[in-house]
C-alpha positions in Angstrom: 72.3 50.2 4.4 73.3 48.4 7.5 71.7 45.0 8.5 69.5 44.5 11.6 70.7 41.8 13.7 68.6 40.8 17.1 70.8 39.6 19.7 69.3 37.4 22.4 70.6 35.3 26.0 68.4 32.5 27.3 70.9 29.8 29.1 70.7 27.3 31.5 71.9 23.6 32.5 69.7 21.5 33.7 70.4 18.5 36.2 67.1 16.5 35.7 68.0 14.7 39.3 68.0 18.3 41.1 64.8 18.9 43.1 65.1 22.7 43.3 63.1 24.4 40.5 64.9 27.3 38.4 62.1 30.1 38.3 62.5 33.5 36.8 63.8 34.6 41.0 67.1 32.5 40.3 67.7 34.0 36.6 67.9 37.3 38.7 69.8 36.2 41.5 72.5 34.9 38.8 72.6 37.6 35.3 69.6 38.9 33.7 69.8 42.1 31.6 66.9 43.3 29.0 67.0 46.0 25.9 70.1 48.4 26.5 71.4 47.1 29.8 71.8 44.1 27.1 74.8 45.9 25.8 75.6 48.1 28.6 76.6 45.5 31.0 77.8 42.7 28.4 80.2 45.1 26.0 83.6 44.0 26.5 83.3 40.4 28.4 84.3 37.3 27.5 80.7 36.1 26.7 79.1 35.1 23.7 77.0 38.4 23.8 80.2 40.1 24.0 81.6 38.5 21.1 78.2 38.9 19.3 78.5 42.9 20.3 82.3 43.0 19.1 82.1 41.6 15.3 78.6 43.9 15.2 80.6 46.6 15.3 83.1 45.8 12.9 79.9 44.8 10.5 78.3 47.9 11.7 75.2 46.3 12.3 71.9 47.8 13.8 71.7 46.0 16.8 68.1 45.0 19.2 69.4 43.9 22.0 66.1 41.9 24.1 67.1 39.5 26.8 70.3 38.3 28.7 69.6 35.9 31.0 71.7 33.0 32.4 70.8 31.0 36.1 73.2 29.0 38.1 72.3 25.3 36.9 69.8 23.8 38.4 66.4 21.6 38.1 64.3 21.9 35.8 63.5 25.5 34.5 59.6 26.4 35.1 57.1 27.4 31.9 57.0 30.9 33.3 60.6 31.2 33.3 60.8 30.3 29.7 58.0 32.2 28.3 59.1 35.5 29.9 62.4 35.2 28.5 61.0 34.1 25.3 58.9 36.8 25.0 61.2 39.6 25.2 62.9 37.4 22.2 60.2 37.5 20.3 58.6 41.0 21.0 62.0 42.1 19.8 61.6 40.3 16.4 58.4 41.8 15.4 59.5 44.9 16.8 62.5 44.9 14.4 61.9 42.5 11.5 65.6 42.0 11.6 67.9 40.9 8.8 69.2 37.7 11.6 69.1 36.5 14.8 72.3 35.2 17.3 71.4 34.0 20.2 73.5 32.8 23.5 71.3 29.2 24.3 73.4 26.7 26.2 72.1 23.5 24.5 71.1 21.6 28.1 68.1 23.5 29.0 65.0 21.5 30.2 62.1 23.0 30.9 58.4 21.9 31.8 55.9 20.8 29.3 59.0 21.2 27.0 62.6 18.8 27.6 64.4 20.0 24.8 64.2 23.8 26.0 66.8 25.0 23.5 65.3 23.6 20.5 62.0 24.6 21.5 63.2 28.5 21.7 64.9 27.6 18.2 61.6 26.6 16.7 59.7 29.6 18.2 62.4 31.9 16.8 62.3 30.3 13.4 58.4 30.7 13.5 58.8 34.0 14.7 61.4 35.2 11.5 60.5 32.4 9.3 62.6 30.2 6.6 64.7 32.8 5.1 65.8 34.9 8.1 69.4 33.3 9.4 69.3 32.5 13.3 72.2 31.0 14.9 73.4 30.3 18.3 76.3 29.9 20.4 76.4 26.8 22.6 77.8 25.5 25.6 80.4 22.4 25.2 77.8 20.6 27.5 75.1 21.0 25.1 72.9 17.7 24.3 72.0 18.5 20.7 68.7 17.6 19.3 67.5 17.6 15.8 65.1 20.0 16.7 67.9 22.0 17.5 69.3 21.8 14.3 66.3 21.3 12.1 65.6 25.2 13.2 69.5 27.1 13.4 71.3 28.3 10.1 74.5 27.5 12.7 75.2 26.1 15.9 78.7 26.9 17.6 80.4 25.3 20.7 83.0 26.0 22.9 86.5 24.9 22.2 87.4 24.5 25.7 87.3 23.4 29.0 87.2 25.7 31.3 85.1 27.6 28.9 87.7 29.9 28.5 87.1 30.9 25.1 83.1 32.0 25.6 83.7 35.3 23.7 85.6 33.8 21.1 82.5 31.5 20.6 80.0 34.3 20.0 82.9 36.2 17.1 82.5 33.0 15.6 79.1 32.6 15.2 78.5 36.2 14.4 81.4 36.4 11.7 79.3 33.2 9.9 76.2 35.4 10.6 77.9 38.3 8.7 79.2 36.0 5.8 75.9 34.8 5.8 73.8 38.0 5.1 76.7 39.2 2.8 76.3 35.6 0.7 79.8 34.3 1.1 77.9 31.8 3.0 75.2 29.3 2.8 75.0 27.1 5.8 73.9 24.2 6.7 74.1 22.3 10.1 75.4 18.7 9.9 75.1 16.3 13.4 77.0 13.4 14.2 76.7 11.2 17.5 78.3 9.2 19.4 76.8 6.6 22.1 78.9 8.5 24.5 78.1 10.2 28.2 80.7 11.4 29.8 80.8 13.1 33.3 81.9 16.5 33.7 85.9 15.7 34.7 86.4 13.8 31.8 85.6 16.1 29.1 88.3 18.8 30.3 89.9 20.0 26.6 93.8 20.2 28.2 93.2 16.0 28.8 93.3 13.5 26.5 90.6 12.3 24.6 89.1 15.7 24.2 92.4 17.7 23.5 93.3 15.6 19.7 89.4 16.0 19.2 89.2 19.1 19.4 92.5 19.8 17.6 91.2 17.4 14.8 88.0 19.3 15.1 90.1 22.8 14.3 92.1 21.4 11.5 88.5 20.9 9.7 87.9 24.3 9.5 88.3 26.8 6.8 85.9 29.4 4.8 83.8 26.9 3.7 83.8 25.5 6.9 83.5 27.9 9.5 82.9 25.6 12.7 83.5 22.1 13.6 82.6 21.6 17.4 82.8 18.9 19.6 80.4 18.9 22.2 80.5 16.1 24.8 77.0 16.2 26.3 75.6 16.5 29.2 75.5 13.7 31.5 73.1 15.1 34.6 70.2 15.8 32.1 68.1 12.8 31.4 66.4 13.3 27.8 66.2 11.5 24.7 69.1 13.6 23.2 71.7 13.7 25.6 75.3 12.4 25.0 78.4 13.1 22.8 77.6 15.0 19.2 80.1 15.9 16.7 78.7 19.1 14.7 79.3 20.9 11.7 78.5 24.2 10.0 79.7 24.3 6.3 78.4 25.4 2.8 75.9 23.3 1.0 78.7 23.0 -1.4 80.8 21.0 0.8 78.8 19.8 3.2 78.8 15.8 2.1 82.7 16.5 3.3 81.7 18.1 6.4 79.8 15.3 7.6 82.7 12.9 6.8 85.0 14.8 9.1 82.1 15.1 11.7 81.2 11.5 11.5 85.0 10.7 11.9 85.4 12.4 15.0 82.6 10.9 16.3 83.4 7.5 15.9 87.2 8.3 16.9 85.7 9.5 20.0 83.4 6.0 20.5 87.1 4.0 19.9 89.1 5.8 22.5 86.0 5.6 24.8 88.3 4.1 27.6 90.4 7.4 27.5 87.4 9.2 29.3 88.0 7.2 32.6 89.8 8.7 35.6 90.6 7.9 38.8 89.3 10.5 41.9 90.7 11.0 45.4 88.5 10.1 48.3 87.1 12.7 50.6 89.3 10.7 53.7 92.7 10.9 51.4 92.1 14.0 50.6 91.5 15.3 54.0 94.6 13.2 55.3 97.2 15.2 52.4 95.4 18.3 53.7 96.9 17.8 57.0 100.1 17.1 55.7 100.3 19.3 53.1 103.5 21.5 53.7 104.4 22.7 50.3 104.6 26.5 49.8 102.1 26.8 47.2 98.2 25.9 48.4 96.8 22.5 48.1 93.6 22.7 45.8 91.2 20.2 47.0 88.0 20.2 44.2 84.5 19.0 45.7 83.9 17.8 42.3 79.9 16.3 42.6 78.9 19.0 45.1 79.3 21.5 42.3 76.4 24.1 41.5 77.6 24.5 38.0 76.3 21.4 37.7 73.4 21.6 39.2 74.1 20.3 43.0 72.9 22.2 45.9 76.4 23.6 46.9 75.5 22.8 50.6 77.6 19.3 51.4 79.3 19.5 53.8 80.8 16.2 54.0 84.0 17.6 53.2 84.2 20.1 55.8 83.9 17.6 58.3 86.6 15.3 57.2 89.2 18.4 57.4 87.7 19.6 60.5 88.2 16.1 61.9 91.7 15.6 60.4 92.5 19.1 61.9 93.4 21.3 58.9 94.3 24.5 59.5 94.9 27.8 57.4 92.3 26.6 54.4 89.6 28.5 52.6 87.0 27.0 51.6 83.9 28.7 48.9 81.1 28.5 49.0 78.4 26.2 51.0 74.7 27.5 49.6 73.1 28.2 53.4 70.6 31.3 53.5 69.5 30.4 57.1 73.5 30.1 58.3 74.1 33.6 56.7 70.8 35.1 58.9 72.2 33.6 61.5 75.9 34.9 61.0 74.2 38.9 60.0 71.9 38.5 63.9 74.8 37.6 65.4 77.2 40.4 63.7 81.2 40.6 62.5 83.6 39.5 65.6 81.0 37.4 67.4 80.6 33.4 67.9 77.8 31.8 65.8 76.4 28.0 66.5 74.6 26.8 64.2 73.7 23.6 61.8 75.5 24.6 58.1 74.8 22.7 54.9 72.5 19.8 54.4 69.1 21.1 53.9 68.6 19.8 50.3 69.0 16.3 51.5 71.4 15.7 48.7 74.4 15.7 49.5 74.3 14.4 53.8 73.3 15.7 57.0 74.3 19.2 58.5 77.4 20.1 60.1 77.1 21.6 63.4 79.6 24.0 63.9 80.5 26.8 65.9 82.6 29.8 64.4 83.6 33.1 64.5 81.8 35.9 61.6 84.9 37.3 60.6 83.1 39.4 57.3 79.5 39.9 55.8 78.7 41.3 52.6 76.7 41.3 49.2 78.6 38.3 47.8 79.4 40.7 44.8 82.3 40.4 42.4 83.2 40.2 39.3 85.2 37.7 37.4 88.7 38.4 36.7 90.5 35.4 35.5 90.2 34.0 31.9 86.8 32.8 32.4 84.1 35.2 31.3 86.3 38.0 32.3 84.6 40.6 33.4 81.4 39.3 34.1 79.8 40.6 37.3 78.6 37.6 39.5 77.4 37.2 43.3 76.9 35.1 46.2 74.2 36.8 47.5 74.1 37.9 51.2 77.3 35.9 52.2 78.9 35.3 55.6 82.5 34.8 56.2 83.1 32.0 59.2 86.4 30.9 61.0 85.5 27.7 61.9 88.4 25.6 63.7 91.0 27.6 61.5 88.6 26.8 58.3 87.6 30.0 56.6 84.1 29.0 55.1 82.1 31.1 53.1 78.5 30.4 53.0 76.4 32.4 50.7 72.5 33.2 49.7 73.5 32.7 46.2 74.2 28.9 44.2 77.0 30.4 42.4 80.1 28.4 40.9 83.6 30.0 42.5 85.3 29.4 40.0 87.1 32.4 39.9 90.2 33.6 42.5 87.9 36.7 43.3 85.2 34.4 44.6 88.1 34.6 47.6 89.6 38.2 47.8 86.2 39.7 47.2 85.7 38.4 50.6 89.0 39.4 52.2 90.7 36.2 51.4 94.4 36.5 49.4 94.1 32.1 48.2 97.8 32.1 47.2 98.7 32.4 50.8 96.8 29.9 52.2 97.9 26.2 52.8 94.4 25.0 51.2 91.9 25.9 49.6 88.2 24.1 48.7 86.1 24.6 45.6 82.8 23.7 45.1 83.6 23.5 41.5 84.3 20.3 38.7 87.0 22.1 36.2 85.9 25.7 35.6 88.7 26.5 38.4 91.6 25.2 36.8 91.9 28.6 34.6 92.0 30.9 37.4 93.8 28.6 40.2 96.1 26.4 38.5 98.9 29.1 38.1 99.7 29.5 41.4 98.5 26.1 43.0 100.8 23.6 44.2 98.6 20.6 43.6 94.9 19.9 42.8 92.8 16.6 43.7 89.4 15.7 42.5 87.7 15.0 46.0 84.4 12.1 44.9 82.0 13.9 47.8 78.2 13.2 47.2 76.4 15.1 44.9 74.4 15.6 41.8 77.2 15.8 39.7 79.6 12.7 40.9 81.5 11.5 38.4 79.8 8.0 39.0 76.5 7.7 36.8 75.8 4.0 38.0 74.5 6.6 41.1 71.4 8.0 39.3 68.5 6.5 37.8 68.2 6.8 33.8 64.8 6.4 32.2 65.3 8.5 29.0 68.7 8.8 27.7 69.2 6.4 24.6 71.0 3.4 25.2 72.9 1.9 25.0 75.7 4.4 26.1 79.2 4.5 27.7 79.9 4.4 30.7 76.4 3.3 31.6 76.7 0.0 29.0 79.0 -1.7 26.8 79.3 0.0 23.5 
C-alpha cells in the first residue's frame, strides 16, 4: 500500500529593517498555488516542491498537495498571512492523516506575534501529526536556525549553493531521507552546531572561499547514515535571537555522536577563517566611471548589491542611475526599479511617447527620486519565466512594467518587487543583455548563474540599501552577541 505524504510551501525572508509589510497581496503578486495547481504548476522546476514531486513518484507515493506560496522578501510577514497559509497546511493533514509531511520553509521567516515563523509552522505541524509522524523541510542557505526549528523536524536540509542553483536537488534530498525514513532504513535525528558568525549576503557565495571547502567538507560527511550535512550561513538582515551561521546535521541515532563531531567541526573551522568572509566593493562613482569607459566586447555587469529585493530592499534606489546618467553611459540596461506610480504614468502616456516624471525613492530607503524624462519604448505584464539554472522554469513577474529610454539608459521599472536575477528578466522585455555594453541588476549573487557566462566583467556596486554589505549601518537589538563582523570573536 503506498504511503500518504503531504507536501506543503510557506517561504519567505524577512529583513526586520524593511518597513513594507508582506500581507497575503504580495504572496500573490510573487507565487502562490493551492491543492492541484500545487503540482500542476510546480512538476518539473527546479524547486524543492519539484524535487519533493520527482522522488514521490519514484516512491509512488499518494500525494496532498495544500499550499505553495513564496513572496519577494520583505518586512515582516503579517498574522493573517501566516495563518491562511497555515491553514491550508493543516486542513490538509486532518484531511489526509498522512504517513509524512515535507515542507518547502525558507528558515528566515518573521512574522508578527511570532519571530521564529518557521519553527512556529514546525511546531503547529508537529501538533497537527503528532510524535510519530516524520515532517521535514527543505531550507534556504540563509536560514537562521532555531531550536524550535529543530526540536519539531525529523530533518532539516539546506542548499548547497550560492546562487541557489541546486533548489530541486534540495527537495530529492529531503524526500529520499523522507522515503528511507517511512521504509525504516532511517531513524533521524537533527543535530545543530553554531557559530558566532553573520555574514552579509556577498560573502557567503559557495564558488568563494570560505564557503566553497565548507561546503565541500560538509559533502564529504555524508553517506547513508548520514544523509545531509548543511552549512547554512544565516541571515544577516533579520534581527532575532537565532540568527547567524549554523552547521547542521541529519544522521541516524546510531551515529549521530559522530555527526555532531563533523558538524561542530565545520563550525568552529568556519569561526577560524572568519577573516575569509571580508570583501572589498566598488563604489557607486567607480563604478559609474568604468561604465563610461568600458569598451570591451562583452557587457560590463554592474550589481546594485544593497538595493536588492531578494533581500528585502525596496528595489527603488536610484542612486545608481544617476551616477551613470551623470557620467553619460550609454547602451546599458538596467532591471528593475519597484515604481507603480512611474509605470501609470509610462501606461497614460502610451509606447513611443515622452514621460517626465520623479522614478524611485518613495520608500525613503534608499535616497531621493530621480527626475527623469524618457521615452516608453514597451509596456507589458512583467511576466516570464525563469530560464537559467536558477529555479528553472519557474514562472515569475514584474507586475505591470514599463520599459523607459532614458539618456540611452533602458530602465525597467515594474509593479512587482521581484529579483532579476534571471537573463529573461531582460529579453522578456525586448532586451537581447549580451549585446549591450552594460547592464544593472538589482540583485546581490543570485545573477551570477545566469549572467556570468557571457559577461565580460561584474563589480559589486555598495549603493544604499537594506541589504549593504556594511552591518555597522543597522541597529541590532536582538541577535546574540557577540558576533562577527559586528564584534570581536
Amino acid at each position: 500500500m503506498s504511503e500518504t505524504v503531504l507536501v506543503g510551501q510557506i517561504e519567505h525572508e524577512t529583513n526586520t529593517f524593511s518597513a513594507l509589510p508582506t500581507g497575503m497581496t504580495e504572496f500573490a503578486d510573487a507565487s502562490l498555488h493551492y491543492g492541484d495547481d500545487v503540482i500542476d504548476d510546480l512538476q518539473g522546476t527546479n524547486t524543492a516542491v519539484g524535487g519533493f514531486l520527482r522522488v514521490a513518484d519514484e516512491a509512488d507515493w499518494d500525494v496532498v498537495p495544500t499550499v505553495a506560496a513564496d513572496a519577494t522578501p520583505g518586512g515582516t510577514v503579517t498574522a493573517d498571512a501566516r495563518e491562511t497559509l497555515l491553514e491550508a497546511v493543516l486542513e490538509g493533514i486532518e484531511d489526509s492523516d498522512p504517513d509524512g509531511v515535507l515542507l518547502a520553509l525558507h528558515g528566515a521567516m518573521v512574522s508578527e506575534a511570532a519571530p521564529d515563523g518557521d519553527g512556529y509552522i514546525l511546531e503547529r505541524v508537529r501538533r497537527a501529526v503528532g510524535p510519530d509522524v516524520p515532517v521535514m523541510a527543505s531550507l534556504d542557505l540563509h536560514a537562521n536556525i532555531s531550536e524550535r526549528m529543530a526540536t519539531h523536524a525529523d530533518g532539516l536540509f539546506g542548499y548547497d549553493t550560492y546562487p541557489h542553483v541546486d533548489i530541486g536537488d534540495t527537495g530529492e534530498t529531503a524526500a529520499r531521507a523522507m522515503a528511507a525514513t517511512l521504509r525504516g532504513d532511517l531513524d533521524p535525528e537533527v543535530i545543530v552546531e553554531r557559530a558566532p558568525l553573520l555574514p552579509p549576503l556577498p560573502e557567503l557565495r559557495t564558488e568563494t572561499e570560505p564557503m566553497a571547502s565548507l561546503l565541500a567538507s560538509s559533502a564529504d560527511a555524508e553517506g547513508e547514515e548520514v544523509p545531509d550535512v548543511s552549512v547554512f550561513g544565516g541571515f544577516a538582515y533579520a534581527d532575532v535571537d537565532h540568527a547567524g551561521f549554523s552547521v547542521v546535521g541529519v544522521a541516524d541515532r546510531s551515529v549521530a555522536d559522530d555527526a555532531r563531531a563533523t558538524c561542530r567541526a565545520l563550525a568552529d573551522e568556519a569561526v577560524d577563517r572568519r577573516g575569509e568572509f571580508d570583501r572589498d566593493y566598488t563604489s557607486v562613482d567607480d563604478a559609474a566611471a568604468e561604465a563610461a569607459a568600458w569598451d570591451d566586447d562583452a557587457p560590463l555587469l554592474l550589481a546594485d548589491i544593497s538595493d536588492n529585493p531578494g533581500g528585502g530592499s525596496a528595489q527603488d534606489g536610484v542612486v545608481l542611475l544617476r551616477a551613470l546618467l551623470d557620467a553619460g553611459v550609454e547602451d546599458a540596461a538596467l532591471a528593475t526599479i519597484y515604481d507603480p506610480e512611474a509605470v501609470e504614468a509610462a501606461v497614460d502616456a502610451g509606447i513611443g511617447e515622452e514621460v517626465s516624471l520623479a522614478l524611485g525613492g518613495r520608500s525613503g530607503e534608499n535616497g531621493d527620486p530621480l527626475d527623469v524624462t524618457g521615452r516608453v519604448r514597451l509596456l507589458s505584464d512583467g511576466d516570464y519565466r525563469n530560464q537559467g539554472p536558477m529555479s528553472t522554469g519557474l514562472a515569475v513577474s514584474f507586475g505591470r512594467t514599463a520599459l523607459l529610454d532614458v539618456d540611452g539608459i533602458d530602465v525597467l521599472v515594474g509593479s512587482h518587487r521581484q529579483q532579476p536575477y534571471d537573463p529573461e528578466a531582460f529579453r522578456s522585455q525586448g532586451i537581447t543583455p549580451e549585446r549591450r555594453r552594460v547592464l544593472v541588476l538589482k540583485s546581490t549573487v543570485h545573477y551570477r548563474a545566469g549572467f556570468e557566462p557571457f559577461v565580460g566583467g561584474v563589480r559589486e556596486v555598495a549603493t544604499p540599501g537594506l541589504c549593504s554589505p556594511d552591518l555597522s549601518a543597522f541597529d541590532y537589538d536582538h541577535v546574540p552577541r557577540p558576533i562577527y563582523p559586528l564584534d570581536e570573536v
